[in-house]
Backbone of each chain as ProteinMPNN parsed JSONL, in Angstrom:
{"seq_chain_A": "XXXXXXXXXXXXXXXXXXXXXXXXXXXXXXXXXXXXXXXXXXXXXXXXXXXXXXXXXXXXXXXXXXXXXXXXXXXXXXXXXXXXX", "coords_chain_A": {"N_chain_A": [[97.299, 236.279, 92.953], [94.61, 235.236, 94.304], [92.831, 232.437, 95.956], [90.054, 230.217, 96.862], [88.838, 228.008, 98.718], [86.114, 225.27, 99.778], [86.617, 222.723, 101.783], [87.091, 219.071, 102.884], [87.903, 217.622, 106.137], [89.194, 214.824, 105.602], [91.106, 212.878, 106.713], [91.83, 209.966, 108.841], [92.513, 210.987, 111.591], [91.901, 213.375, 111.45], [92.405, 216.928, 112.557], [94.565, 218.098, 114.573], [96.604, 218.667, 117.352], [99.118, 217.332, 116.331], [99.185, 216.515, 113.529], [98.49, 219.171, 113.129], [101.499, 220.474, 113.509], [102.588, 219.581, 111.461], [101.355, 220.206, 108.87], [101.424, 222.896, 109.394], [104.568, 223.338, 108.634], [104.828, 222.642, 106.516], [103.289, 224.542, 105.231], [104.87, 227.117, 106.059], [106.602, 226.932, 103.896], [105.417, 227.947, 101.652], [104.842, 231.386, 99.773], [102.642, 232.291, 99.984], [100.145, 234.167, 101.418], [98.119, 232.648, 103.811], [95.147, 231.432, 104.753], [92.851, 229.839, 107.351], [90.121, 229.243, 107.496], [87.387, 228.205, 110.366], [84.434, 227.444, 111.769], [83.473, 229.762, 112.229], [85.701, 231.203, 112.85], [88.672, 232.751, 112.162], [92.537, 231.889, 111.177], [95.315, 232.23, 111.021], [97.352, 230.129, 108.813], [99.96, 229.705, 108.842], [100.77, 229.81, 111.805], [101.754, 228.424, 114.388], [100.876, 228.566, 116.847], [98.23, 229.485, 116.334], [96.935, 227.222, 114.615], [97.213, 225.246, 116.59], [95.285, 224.845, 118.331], [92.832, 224.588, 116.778], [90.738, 221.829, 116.189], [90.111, 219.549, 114.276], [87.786, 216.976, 113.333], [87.408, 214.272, 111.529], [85.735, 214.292, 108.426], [84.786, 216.66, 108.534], [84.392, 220.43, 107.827], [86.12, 222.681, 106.254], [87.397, 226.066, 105.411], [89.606, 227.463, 102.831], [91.526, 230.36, 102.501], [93.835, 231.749, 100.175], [96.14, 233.927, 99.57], [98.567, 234.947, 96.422], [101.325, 234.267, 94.553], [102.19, 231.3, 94.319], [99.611, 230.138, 95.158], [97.791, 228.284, 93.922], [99.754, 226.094, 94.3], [98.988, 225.789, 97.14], [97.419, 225.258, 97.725], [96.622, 223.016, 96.686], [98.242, 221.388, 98.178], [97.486, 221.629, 100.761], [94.517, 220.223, 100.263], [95.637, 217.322, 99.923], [96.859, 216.941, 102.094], [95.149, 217.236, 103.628], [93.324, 215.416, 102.932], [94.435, 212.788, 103.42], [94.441, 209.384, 103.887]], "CA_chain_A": [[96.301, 235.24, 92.746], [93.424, 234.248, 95.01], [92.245, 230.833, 95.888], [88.989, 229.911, 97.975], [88.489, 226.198, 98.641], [86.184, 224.196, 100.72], [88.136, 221.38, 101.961], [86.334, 218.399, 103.636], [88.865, 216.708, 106.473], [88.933, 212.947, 105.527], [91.841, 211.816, 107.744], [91.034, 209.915, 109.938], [92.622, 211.532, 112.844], [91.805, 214.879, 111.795], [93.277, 217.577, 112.577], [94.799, 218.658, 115.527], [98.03, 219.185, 117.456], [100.218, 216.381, 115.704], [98.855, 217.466, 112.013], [98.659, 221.208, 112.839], [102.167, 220.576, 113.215], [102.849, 218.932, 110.274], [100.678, 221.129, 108.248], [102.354, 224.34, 109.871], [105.74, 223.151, 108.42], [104.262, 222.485, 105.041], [102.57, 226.154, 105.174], [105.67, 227.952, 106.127], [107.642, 226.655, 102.577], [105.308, 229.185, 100.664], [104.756, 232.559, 99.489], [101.248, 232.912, 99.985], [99.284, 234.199, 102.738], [97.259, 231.748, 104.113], [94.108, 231.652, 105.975], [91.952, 228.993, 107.403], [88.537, 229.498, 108.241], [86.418, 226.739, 110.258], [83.393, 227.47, 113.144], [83.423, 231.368, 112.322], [87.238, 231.962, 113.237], [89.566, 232.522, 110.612], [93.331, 231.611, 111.672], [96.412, 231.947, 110.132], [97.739, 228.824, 108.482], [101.369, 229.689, 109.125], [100.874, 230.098, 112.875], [101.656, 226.986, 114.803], [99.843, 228.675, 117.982], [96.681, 229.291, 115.9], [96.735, 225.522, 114.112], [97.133, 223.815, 117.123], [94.234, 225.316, 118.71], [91.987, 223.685, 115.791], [90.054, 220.51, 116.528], [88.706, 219.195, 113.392], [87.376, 216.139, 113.229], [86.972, 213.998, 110.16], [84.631, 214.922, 107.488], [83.95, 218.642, 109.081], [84.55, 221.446, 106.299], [87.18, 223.727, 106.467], [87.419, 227.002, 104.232], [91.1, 227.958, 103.216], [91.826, 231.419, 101.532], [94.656, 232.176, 100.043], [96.505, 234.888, 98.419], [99.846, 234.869, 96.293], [102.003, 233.736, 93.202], [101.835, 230.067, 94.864], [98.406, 230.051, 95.625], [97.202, 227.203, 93.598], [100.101, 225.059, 95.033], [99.082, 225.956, 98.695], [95.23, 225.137, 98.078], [96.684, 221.705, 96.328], [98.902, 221.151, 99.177], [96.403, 221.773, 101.725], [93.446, 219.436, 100.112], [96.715, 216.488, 99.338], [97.509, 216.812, 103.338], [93.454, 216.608, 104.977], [92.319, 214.024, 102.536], [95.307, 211.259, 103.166], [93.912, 208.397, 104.317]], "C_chain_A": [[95.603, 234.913, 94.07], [92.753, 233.014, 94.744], [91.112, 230.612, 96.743], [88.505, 228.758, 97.818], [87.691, 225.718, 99.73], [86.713, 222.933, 100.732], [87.729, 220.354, 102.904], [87.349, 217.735, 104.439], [88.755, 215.036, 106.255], [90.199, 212.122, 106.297], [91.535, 211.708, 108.576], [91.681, 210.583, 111.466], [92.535, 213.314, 112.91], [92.558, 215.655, 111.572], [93.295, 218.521, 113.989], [95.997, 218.702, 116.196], [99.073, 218.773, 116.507], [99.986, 216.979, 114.191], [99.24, 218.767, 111.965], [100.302, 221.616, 112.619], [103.336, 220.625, 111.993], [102.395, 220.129, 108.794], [101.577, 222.831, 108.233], [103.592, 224.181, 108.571], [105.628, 223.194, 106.818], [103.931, 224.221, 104.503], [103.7, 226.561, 104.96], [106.764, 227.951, 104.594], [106.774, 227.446, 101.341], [105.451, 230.395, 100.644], [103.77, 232.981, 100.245], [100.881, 232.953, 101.345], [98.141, 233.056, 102.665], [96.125, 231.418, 104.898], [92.928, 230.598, 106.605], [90.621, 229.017, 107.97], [87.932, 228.131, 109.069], [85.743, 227.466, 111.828], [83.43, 229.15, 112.889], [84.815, 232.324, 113.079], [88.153, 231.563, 111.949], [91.104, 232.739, 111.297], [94.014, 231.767, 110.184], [97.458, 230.869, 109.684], [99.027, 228.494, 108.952], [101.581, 230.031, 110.711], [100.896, 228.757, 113.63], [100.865, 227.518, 116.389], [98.243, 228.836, 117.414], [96.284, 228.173, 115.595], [96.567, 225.269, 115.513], [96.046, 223.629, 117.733], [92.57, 224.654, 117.723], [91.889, 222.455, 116.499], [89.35, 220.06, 115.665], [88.44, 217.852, 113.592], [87.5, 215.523, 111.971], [85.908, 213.753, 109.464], [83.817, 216.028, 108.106], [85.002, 219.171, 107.675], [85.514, 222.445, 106.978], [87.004, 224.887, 105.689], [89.121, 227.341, 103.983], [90.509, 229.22, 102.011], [93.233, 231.876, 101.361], [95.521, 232.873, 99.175], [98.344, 235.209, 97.95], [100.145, 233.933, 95.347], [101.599, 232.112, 93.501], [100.316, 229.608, 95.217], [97.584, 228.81, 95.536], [98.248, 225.915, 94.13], [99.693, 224.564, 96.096], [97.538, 225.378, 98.724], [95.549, 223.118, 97.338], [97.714, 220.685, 97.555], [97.95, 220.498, 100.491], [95.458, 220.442, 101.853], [94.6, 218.294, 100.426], [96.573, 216.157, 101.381], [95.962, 216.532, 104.041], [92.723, 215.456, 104.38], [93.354, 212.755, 102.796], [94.59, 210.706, 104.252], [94.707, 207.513, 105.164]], "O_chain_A": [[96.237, 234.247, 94.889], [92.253, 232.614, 93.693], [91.483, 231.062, 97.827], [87.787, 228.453, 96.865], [88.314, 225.639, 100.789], [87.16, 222.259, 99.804], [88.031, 220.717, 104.041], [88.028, 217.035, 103.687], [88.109, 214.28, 106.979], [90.202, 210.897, 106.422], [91.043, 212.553, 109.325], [90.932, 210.488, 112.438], [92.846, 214.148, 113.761], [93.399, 215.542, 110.68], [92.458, 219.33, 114.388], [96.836, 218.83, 115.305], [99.812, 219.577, 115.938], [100.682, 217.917, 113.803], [99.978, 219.372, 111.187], [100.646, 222.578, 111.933], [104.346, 221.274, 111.724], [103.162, 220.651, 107.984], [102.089, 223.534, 107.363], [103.48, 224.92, 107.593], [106.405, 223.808, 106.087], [104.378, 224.815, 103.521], [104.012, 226.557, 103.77], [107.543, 228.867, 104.332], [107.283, 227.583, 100.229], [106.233, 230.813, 101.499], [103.885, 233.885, 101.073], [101.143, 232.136, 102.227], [97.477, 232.705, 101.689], [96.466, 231.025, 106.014], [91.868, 230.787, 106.009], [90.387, 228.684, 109.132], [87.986, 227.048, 108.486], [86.431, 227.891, 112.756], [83.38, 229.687, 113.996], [84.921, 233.448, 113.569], [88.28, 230.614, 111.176], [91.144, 233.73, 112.026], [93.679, 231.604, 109.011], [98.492, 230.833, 110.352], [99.334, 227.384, 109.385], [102.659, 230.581, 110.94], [99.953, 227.995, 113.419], [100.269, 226.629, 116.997], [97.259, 228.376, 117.993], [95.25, 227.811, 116.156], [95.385, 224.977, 115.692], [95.61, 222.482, 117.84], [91.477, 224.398, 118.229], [92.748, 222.043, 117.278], [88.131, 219.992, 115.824], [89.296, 217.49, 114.4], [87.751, 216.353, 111.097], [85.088, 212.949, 109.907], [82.602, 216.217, 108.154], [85.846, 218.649, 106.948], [85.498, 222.833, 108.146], [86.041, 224.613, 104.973], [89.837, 227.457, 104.978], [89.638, 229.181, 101.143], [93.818, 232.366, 102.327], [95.667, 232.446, 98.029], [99.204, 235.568, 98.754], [99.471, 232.914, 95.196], [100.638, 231.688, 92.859], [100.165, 228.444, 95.589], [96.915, 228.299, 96.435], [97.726, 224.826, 94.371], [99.782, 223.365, 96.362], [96.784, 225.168, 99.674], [94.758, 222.198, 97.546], [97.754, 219.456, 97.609], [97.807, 219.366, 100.953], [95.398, 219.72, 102.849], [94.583, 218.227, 101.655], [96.161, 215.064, 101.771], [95.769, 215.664, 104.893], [91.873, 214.737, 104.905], [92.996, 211.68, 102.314], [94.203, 211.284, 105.268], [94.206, 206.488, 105.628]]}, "seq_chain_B": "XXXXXXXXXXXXXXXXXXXXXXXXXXXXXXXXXXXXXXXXXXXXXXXXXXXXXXXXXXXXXXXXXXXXXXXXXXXXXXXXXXXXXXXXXXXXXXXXXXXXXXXXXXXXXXXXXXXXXXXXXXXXXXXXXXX", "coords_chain_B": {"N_chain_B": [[127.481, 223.742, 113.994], [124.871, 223.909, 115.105], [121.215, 223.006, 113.5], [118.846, 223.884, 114.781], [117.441, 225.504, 117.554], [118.027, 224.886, 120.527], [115.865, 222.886, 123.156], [115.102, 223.297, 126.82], [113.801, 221.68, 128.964], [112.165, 222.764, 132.284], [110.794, 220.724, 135.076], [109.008, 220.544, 138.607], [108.809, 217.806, 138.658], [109.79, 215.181, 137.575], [108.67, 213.01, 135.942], [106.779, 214.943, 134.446], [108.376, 216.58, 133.01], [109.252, 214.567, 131.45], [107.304, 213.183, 130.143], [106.786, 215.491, 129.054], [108.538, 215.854, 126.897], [108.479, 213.877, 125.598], [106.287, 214.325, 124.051], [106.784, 216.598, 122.416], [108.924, 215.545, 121.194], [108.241, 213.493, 119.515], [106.678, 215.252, 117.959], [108.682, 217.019, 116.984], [111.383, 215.277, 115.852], [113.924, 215.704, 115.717], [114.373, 218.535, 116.52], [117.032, 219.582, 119.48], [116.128, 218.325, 122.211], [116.058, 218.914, 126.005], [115.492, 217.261, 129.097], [114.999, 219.081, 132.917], [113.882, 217.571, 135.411], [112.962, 217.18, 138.444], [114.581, 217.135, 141.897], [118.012, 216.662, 142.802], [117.861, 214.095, 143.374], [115.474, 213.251, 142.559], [113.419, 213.563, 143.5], [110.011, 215.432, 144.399], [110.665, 219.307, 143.018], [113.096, 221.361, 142.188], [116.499, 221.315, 140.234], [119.77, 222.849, 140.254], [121.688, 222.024, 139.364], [121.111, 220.149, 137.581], [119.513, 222.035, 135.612], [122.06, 222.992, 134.548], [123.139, 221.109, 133.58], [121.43, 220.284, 131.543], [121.506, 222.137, 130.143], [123.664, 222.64, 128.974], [123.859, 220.511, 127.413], [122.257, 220.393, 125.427], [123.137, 223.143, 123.71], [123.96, 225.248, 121.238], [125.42, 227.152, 119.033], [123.194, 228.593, 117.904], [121.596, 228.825, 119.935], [119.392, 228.404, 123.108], [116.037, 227.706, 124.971], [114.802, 227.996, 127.399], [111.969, 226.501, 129.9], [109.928, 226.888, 131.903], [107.89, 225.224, 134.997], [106.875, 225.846, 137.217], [107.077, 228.992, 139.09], [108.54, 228.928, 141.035], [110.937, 227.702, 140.029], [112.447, 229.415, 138.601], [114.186, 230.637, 139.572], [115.97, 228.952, 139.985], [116.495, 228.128, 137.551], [117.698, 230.723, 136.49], [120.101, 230.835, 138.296], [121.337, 228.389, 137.251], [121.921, 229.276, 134.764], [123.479, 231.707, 135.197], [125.772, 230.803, 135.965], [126.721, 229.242, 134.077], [128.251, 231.514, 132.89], [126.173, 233.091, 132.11], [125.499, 233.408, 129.079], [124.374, 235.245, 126.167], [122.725, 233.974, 124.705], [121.234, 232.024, 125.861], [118.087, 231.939, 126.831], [115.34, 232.513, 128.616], [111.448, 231.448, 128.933], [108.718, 233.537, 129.198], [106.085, 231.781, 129.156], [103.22, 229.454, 128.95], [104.152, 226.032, 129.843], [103.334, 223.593, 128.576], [101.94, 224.031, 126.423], [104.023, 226.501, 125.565], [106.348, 224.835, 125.12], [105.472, 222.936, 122.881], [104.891, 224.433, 120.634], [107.372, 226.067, 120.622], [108.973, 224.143, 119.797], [107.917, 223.509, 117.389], [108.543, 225.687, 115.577], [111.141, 225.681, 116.041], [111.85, 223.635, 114.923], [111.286, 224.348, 112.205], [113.281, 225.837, 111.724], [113.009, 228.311, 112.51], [114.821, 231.193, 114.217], [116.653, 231.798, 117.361], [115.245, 234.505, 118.785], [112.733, 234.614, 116.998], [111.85, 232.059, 118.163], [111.198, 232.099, 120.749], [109.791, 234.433, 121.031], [107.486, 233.513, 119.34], [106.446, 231.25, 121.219], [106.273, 232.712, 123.506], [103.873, 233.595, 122.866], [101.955, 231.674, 123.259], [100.97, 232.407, 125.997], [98.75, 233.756, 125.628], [97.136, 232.347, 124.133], [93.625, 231.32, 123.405], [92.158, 228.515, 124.074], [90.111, 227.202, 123.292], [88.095, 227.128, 120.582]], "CA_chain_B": [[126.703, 224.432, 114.326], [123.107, 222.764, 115.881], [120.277, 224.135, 112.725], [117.831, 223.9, 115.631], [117.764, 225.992, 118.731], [117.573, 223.612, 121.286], [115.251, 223.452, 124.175], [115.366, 222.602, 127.84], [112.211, 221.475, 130.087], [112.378, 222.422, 133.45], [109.777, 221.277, 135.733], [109.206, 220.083, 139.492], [108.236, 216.578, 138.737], [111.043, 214.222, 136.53], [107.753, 212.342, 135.184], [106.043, 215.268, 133.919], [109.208, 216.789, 132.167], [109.823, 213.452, 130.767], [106.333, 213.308, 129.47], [106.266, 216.762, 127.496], [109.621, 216.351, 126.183], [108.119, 212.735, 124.851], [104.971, 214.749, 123.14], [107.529, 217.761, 121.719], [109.986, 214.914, 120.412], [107.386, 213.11, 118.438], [106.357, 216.057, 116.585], [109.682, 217.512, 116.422], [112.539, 214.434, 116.334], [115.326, 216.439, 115.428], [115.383, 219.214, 117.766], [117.497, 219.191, 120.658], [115.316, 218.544, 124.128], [117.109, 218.551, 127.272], [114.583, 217.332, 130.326], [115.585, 218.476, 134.019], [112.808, 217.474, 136.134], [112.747, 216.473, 140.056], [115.728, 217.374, 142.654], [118.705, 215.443, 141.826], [117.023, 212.423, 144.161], [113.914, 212.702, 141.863], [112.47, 214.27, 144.505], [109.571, 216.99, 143.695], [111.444, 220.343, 142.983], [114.174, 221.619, 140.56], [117.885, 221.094, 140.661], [120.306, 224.001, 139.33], [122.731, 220.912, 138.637], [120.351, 219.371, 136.172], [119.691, 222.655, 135.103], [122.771, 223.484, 134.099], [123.745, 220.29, 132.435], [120.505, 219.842, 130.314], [121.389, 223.546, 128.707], [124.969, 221.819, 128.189], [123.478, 219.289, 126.124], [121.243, 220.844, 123.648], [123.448, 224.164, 123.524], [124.748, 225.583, 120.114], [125.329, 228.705, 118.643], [121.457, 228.823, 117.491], [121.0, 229.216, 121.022], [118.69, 227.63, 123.873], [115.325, 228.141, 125.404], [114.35, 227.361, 129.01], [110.804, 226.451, 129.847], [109.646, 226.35, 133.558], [106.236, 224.831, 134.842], [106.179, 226.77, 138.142], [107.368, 230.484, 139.655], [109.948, 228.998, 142.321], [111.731, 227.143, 139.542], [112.552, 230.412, 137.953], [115.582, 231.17, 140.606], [117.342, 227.961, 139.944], [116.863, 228.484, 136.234], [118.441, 231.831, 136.449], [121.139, 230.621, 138.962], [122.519, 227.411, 136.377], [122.352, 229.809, 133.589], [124.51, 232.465, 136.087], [126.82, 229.367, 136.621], [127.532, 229.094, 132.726], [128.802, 232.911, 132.527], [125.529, 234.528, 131.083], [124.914, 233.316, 127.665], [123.279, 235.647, 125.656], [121.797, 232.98, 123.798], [120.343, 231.375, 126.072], [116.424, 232.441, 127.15], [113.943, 231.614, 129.755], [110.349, 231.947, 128.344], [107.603, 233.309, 130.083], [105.079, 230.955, 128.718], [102.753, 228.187, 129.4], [104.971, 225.035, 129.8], [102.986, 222.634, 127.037], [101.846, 225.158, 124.676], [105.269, 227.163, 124.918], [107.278, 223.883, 124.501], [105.398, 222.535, 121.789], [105.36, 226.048, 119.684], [108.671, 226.341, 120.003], [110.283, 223.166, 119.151], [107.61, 223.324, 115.866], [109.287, 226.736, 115.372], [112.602, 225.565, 116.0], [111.701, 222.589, 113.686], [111.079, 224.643, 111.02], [114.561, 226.627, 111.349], [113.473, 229.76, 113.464], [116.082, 231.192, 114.716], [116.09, 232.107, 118.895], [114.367, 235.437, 118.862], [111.252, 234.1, 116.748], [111.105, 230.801, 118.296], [110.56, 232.547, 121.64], [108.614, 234.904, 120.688], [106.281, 232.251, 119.025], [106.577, 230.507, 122.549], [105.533, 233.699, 124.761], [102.779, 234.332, 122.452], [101.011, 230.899, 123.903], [100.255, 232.773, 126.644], [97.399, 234.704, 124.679], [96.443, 231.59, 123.796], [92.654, 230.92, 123.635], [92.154, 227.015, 124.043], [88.739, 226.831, 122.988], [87.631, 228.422, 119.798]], "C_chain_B": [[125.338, 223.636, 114.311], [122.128, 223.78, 114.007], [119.143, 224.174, 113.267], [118.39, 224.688, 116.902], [117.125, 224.824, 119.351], [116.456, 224.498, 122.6], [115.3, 222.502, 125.963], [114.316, 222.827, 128.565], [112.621, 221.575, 131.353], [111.117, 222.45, 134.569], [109.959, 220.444, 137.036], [109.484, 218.615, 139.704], [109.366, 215.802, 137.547], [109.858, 213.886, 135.475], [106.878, 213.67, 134.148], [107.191, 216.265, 132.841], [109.812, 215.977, 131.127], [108.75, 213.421, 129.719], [105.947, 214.316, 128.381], [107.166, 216.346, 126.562], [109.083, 214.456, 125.13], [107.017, 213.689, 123.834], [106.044, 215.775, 122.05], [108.392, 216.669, 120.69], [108.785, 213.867, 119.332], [106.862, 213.942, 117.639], [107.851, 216.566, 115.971], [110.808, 216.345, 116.598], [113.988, 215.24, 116.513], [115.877, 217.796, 116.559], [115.799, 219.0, 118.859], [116.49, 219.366, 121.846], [115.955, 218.175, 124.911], [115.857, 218.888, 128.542], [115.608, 218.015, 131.756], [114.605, 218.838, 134.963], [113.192, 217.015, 137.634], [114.238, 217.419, 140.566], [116.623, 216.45, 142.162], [118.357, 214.067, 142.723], [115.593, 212.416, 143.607], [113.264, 213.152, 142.646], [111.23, 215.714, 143.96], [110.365, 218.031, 144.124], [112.812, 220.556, 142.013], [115.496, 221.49, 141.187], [119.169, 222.037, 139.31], [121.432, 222.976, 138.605], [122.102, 220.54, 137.559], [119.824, 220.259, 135.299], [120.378, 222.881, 133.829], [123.363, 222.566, 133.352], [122.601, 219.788, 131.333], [120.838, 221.461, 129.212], [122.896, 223.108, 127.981], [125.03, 220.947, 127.191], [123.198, 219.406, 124.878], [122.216, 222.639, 123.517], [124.09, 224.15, 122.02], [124.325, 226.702, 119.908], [124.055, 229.653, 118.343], [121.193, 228.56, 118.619], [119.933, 228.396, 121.838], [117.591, 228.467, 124.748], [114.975, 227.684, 126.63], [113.121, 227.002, 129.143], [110.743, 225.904, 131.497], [108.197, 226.11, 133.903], [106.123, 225.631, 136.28], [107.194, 227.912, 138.833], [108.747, 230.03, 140.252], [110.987, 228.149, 141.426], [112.652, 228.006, 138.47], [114.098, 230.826, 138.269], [116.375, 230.332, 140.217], [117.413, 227.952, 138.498], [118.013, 229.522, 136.186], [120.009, 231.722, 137.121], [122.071, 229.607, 137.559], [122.846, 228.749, 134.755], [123.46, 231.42, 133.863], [125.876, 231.89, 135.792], [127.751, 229.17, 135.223], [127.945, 230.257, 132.391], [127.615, 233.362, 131.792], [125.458, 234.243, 129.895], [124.079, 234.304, 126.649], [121.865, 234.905, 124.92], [121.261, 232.24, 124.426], [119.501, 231.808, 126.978], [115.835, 232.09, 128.028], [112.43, 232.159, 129.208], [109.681, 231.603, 129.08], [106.413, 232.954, 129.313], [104.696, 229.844, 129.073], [103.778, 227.013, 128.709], [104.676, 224.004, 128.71], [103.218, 223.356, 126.423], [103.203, 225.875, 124.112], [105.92, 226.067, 124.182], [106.976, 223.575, 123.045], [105.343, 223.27, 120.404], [106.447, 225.804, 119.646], [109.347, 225.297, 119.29], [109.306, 222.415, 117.512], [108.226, 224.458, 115.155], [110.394, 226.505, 114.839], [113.004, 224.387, 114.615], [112.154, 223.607, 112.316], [112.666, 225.777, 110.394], [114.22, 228.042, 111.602], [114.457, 229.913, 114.213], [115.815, 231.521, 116.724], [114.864, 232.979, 119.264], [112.802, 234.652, 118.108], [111.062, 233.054, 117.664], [110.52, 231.229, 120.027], [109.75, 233.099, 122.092], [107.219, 234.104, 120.291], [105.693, 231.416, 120.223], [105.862, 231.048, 123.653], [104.44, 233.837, 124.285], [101.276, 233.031, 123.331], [100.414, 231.535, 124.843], [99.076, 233.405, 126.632], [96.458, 233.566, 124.13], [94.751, 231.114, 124.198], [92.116, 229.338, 123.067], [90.794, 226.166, 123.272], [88.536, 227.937, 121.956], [86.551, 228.603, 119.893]], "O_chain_B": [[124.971, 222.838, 113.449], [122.45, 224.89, 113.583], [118.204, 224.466, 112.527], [119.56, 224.576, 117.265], [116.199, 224.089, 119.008], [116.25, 225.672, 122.91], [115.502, 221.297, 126.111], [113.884, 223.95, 128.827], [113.375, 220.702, 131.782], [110.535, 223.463, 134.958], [110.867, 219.614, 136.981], [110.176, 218.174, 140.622], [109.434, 216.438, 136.494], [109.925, 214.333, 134.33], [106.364, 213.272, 133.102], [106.662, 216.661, 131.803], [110.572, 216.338, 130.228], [109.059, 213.587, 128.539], [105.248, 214.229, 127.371], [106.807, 216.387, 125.386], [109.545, 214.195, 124.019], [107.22, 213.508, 122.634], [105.953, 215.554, 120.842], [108.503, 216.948, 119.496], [109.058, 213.89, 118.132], [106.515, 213.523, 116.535], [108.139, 216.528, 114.774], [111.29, 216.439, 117.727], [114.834, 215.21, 117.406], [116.946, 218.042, 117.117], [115.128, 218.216, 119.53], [116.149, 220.455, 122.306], [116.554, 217.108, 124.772], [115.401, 219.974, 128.901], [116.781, 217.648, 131.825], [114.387, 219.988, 135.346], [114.088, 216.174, 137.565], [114.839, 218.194, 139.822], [116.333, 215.588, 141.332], [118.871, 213.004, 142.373], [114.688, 211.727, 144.079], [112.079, 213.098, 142.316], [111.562, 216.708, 143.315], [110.829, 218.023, 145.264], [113.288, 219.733, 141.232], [115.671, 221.535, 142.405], [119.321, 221.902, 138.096], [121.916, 223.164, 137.489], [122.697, 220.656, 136.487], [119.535, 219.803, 134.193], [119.95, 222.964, 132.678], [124.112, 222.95, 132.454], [122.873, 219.016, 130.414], [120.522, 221.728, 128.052], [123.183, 223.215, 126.789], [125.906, 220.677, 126.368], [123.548, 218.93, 123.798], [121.403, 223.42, 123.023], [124.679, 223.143, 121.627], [123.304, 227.261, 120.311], [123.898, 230.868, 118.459], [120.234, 227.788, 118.594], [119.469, 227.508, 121.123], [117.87, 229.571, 125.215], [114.891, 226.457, 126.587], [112.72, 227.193, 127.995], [111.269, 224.949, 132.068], [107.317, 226.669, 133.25], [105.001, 226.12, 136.415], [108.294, 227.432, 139.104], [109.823, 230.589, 140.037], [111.997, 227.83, 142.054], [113.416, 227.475, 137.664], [114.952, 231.216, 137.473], [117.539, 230.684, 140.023], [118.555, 227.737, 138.093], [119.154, 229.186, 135.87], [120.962, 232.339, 136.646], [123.123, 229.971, 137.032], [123.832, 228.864, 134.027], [124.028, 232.044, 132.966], [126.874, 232.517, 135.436], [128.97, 229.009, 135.159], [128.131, 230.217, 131.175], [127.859, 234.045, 130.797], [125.253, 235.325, 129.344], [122.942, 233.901, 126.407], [120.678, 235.162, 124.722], [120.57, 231.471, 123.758], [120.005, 232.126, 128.055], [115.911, 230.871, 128.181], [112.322, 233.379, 129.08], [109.525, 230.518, 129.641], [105.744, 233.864, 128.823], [105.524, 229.056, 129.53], [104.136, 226.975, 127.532], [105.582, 223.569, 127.999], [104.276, 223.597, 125.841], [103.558, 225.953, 122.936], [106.107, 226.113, 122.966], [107.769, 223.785, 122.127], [105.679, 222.792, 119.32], [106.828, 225.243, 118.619], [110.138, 225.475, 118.364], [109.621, 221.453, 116.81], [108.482, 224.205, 113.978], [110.792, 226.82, 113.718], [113.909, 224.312, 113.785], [113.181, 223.52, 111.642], [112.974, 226.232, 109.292], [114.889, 228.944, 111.097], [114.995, 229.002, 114.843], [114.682, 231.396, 117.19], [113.83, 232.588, 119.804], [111.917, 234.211, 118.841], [109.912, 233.057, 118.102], [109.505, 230.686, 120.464], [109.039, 232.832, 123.061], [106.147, 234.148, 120.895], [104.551, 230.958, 120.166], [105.151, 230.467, 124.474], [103.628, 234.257, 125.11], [100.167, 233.338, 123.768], [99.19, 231.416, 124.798], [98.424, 233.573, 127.662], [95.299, 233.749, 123.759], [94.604, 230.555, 125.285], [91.768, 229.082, 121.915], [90.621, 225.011, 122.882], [88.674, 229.148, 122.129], [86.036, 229.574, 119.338]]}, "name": "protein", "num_of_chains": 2, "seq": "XXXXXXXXXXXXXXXXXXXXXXXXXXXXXXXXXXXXXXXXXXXXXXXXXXXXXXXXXXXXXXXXXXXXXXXXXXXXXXXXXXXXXXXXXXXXXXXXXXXXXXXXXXXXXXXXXXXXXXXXXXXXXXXXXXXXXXXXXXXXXXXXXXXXXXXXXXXXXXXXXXXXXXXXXXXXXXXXXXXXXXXXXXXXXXXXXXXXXXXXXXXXXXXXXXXXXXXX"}
């Protein structure tokens, strides 16, 4: 299964080391490959040296792609974790 | 048995080993961090004593990682971990001192075992800071 989501960040602190961490940890409990696109670099979700390297801001766009039995968890996961408020 | 490899900061300055191991322990609470920063008078420079008792601290069978912030602190690493008979398990990683630390002890968080979490650790050095 393939998933392709844009994904608007709405927390307010974003996303960046402290999240990426957070996020990372979340990532690593699936199946699916995971991929995050944002500024024309595409990173691997499950990499805590690629995340941390991210700087989003809130309300910048993300792209995630991801492929695998879990897929639709990981894309409901994902949105669940950049929109908390 | 620890289900975290622990990790140990070693850098010239007490304050600035105190300071990472504050940023690493707020993302990661649970794994073991063992600071040993300054001479043992706090003085700038490393101390194989404080060395060798911060890898005493956080040590368990899931093994321990070293982290040094500059070249000449490399010798007295190598000396306290001499001092404990040779460990296999326990590492010195050549990697940048933030970025390694905080990789690894999200690594170690997550229940990598030594080999990955070091690996994950050296790879900072490739790290491009700016996308």
């Amino acid at each position: 299964m393939r998933v392709e989501k844009d994904i608007i960040v709405l927390r307010p602190d974003g996303l960046h080391a402290r999240p990426a961490a957070e996020l990372v940890k979340q990532m690593k409990q699936y199946e699916s490959n995971i991929h995050i696109i944002y500024k024309d670099t595409k990173i691997d979700g499950k990499s805590i040296i690629q995340l941390m390297k991210l700087s989003v801001k809130q309300g910048e766009m993300l792209k995630v792609e991801i492929e695998g039995d879990d897929a639709d968890e990981v894309a409901a996961a994902i949105e669940r974790f950049l929109s908390s408020e | 048995m620890s289900r975290y490899v622990g990790l140990v900061l070693i850098s010239h300055s007490y304050d600035l080993a105190y300071g990472l191991k504050m940023i690493a322990s707020q993302v990661e609470p649970d794994v073991p961090i063992a600071i040993a920063g300054g001479t043992e008078d706090n003085d700038i420079g490393t101390s194989v004593i404080k060395i060798k008792e911060a890898i005493e601290s956080v040590y368990s069978d899931k093994g321990v990682i070293l982290f040094f912030d500059l070249g000449s602190a490399l010798m007295n690493a190598e000396l306290a971990i001499d001092m404990l008979g040779n460990p296999q398990n326990v590492k010195i990683a050549d990697a940048p001192l933030v970025e390694g630390v905080y990789a690894a002890a999200v690594e170690s968080g997550c229940g990598a075992d030594l080999e990955e979490a070091l690996k994950v650790a050296e790879q900072t050095r490739l790290l491009e800071k700016k996308i």
